[in-house]
TIVO-2410 file (N, C-alpha, C; in nm, 3 decimals):
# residues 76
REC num residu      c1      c2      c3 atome chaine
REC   1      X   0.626  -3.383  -2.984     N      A
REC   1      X   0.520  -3.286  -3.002    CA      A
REC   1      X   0.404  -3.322  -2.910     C      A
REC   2      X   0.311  -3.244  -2.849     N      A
REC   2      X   0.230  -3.241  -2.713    CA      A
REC   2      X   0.113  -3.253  -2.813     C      A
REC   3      X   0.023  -3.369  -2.732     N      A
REC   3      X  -0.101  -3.351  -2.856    CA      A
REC   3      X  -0.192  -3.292  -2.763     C      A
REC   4      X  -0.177  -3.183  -2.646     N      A
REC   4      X  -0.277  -3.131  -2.589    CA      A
REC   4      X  -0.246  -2.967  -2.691     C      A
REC   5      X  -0.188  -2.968  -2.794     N      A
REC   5      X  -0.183  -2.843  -2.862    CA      A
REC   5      X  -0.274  -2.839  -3.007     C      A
REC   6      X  -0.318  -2.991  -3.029     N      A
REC   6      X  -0.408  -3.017  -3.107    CA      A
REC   6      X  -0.533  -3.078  -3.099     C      A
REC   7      X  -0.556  -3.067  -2.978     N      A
REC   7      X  -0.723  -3.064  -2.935    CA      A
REC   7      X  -0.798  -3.013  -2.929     C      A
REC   8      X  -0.923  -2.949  -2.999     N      A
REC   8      X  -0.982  -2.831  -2.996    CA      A
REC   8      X  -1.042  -2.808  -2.881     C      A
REC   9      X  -1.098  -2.951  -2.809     N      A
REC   9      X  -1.193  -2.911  -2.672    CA      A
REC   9      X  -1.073  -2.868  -2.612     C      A
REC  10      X  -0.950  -2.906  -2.565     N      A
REC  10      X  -0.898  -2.852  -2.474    CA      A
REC  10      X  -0.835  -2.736  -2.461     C      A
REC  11      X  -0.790  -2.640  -2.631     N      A
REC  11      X  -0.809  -2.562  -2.672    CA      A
REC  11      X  -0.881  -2.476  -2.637     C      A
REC  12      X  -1.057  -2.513  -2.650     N      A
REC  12      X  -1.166  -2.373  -2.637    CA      A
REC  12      X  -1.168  -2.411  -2.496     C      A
REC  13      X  -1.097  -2.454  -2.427     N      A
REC  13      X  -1.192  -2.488  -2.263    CA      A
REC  13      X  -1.024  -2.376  -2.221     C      A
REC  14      X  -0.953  -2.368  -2.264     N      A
REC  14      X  -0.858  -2.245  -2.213    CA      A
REC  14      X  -0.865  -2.161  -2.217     C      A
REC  15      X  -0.921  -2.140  -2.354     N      A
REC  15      X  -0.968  -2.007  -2.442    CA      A
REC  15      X  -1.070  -1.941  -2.329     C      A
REC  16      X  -1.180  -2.051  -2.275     N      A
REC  16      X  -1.301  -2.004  -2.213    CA      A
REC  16      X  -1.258  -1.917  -2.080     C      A
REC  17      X  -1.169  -2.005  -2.021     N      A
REC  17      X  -1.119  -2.011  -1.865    CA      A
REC  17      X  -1.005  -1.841  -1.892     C      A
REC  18      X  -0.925  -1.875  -1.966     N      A
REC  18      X  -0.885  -1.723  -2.001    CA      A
REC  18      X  -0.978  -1.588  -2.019     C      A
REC  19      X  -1.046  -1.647  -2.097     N      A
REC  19      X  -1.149  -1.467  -2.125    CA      A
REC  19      X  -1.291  -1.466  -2.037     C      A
REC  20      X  -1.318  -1.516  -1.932     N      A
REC  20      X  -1.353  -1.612  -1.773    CA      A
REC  20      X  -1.333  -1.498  -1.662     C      A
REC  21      X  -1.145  -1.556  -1.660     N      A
REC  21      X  -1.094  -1.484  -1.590    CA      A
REC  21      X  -1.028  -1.337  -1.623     C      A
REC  22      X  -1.032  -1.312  -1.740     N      A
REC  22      X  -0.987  -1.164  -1.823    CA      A
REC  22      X  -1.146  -1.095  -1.750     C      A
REC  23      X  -1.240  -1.155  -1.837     N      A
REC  23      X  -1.366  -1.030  -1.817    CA      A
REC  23      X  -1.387  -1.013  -1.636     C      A
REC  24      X  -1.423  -1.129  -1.567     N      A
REC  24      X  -1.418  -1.137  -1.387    CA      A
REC  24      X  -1.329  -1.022  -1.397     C      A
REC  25      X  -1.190  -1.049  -1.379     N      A
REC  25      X  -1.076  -0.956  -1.315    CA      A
REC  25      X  -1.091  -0.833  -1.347     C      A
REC  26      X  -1.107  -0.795  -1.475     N      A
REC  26      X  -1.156  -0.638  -1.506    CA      A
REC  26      X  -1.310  -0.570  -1.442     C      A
REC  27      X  -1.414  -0.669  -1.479     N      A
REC  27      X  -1.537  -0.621  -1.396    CA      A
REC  27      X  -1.498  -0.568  -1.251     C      A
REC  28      X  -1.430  -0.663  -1.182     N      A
REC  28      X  -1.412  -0.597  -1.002    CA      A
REC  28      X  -1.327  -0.516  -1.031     C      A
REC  29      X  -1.206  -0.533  -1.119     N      A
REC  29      X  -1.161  -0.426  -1.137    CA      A
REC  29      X  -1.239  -0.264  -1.138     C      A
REC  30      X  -1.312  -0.235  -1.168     N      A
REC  30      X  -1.413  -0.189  -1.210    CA      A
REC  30      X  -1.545  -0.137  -1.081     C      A
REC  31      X  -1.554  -0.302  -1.034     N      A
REC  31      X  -1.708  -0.255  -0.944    CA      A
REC  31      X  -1.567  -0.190  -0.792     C      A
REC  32      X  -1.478  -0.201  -0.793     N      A
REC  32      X  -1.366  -0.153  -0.683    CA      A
REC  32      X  -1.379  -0.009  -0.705     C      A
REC  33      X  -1.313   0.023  -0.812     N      A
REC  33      X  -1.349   0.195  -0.869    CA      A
REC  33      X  -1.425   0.223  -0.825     C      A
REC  34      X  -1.574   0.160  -0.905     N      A
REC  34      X  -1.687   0.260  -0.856    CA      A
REC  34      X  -1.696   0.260  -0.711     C      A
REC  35      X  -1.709   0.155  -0.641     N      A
REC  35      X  -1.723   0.204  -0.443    CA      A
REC  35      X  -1.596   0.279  -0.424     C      A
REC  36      X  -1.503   0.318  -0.497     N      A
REC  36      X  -1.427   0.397  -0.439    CA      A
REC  36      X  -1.437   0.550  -0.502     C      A
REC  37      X  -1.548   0.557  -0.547     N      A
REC  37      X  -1.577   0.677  -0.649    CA      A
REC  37      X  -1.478   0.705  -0.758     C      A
REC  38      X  -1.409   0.637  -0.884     N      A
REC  38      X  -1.353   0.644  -0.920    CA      A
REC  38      X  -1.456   0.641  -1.097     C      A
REC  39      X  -1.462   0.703  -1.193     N      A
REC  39      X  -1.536   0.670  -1.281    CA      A
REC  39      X  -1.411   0.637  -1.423     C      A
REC  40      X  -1.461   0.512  -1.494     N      A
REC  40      X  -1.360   0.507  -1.588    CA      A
REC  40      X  -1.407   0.585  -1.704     C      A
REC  41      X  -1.574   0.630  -1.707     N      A
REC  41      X  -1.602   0.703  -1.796    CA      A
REC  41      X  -1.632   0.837  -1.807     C      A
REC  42      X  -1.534   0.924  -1.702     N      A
REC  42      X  -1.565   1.049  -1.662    CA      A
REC  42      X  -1.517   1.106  -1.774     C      A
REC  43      X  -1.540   1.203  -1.836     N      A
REC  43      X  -1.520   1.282  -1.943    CA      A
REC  43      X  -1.398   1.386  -1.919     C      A
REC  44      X  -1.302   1.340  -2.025     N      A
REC  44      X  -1.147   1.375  -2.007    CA      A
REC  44      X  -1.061   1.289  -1.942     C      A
REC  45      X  -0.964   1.300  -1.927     N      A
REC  45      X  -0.863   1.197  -1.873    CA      A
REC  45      X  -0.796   1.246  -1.727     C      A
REC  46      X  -0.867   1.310  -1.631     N      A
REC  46      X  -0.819   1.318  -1.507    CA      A
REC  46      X  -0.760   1.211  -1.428     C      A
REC  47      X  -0.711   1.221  -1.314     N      A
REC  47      X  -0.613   1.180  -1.277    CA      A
REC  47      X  -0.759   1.090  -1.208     C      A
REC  48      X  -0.829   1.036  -1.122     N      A
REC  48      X  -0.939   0.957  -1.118    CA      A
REC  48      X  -0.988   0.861  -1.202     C      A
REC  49      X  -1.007   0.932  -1.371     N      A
REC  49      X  -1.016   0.843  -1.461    CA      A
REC  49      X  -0.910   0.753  -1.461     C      A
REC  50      X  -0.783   0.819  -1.500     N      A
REC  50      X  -0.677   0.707  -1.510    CA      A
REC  50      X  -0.661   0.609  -1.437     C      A
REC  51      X  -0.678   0.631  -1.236     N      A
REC  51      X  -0.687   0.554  -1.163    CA      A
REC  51      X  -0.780   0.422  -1.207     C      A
REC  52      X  -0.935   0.477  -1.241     N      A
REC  52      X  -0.988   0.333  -1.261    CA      A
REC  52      X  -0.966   0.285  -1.362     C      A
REC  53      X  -0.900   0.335  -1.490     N      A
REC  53      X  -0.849   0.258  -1.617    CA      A
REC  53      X  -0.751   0.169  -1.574     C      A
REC  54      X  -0.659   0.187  -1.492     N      A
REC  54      X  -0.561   0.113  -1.448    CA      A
REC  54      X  -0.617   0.019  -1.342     C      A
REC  55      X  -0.701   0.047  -1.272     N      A
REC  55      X  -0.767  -0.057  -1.192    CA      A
REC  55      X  -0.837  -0.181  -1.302     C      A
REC  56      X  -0.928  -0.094  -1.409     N      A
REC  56      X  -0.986  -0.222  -1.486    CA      A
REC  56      X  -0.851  -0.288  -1.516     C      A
REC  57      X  -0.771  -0.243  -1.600     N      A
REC  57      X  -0.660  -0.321  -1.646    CA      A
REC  57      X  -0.597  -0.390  -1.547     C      A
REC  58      X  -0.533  -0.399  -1.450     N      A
REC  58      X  -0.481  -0.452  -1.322    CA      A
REC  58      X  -0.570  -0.582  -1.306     C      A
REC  59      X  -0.727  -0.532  -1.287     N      A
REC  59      X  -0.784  -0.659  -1.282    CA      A
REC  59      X  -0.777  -0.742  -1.409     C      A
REC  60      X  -0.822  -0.707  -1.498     N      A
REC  60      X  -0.831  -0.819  -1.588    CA      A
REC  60      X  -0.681  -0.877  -1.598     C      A
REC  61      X  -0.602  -0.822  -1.632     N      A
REC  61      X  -0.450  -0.912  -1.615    CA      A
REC  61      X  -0.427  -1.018  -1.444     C      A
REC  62      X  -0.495  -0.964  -1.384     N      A
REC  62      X  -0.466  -1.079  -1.257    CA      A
REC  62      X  -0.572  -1.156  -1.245     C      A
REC  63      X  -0.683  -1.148  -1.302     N      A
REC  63      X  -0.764  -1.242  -1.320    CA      A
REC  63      X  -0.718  -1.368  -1.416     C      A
REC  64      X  -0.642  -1.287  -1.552     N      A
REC  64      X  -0.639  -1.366  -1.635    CA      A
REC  64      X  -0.516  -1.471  -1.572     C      A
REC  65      X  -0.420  -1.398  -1.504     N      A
REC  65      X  -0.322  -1.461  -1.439    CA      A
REC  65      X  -0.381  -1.549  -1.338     C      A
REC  66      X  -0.458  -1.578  -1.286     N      A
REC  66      X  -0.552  -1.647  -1.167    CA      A
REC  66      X  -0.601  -1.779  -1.260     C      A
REC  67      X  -0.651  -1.727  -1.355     N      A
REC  67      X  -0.757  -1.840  -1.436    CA      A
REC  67      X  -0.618  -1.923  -1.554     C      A
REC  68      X  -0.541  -1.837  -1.563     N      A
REC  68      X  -0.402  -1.916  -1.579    CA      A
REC  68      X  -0.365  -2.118  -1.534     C      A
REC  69      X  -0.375  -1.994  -1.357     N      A
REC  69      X  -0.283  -2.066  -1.296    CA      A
REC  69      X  -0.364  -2.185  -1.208     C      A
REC  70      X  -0.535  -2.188  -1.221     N      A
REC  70      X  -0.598  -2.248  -1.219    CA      A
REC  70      X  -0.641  -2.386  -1.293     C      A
REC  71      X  -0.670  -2.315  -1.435     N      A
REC  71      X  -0.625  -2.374  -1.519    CA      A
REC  71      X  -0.531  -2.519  -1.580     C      A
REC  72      X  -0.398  -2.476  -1.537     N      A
REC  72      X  -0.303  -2.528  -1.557    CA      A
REC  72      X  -0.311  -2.623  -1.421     C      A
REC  73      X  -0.327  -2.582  -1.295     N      A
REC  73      X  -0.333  -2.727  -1.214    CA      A
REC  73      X  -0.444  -2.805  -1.207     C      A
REC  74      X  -0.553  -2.766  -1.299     N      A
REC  74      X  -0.660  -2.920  -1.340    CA      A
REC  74      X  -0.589  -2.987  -1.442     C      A
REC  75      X  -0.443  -2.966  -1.508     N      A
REC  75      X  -0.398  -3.029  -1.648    CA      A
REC  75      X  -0.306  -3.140  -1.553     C      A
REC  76      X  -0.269  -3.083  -1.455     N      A
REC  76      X  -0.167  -3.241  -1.370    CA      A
REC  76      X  -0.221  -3.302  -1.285     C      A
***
């Protein structure tokens, strides 16, 4: 059994680095849209909106995947 699964600091310091790189990756997700005129809060679900909903989402999943994989090579 791994006792880096019962450490709380090392625990919240993943936790941090995950929702770090979740909120980062979605924000540009996001500030990309807007310079590309894309609004995620345009009223109704046009085909624009969807674009930057999927942009926020895109980012925050490859951020979170970034801060992952970051992450994990300060552990070796």
């Amino acid at each position: 059994m791994s006792t880096d699964n019962n450490n709380p600091g090392k625990l919240l310091a993943s936790g941090i680095a995950d929702a770090v790189g979740f909120v980062g990756g979605a924000l540009l997700g996001y500030w990309i849209g807007q310079i590309l005129g894309l609004d995620v809060f345009a009223e109704g679900y046009g085909a624009s909106s969807l674009i930057a909903i999927a942009m926020v989402g895109l980012g925050g999943g490859l951020g979170l995947h970034l801060s992952k994989r970051w992450h994990n090579a300060r552990k070796e």
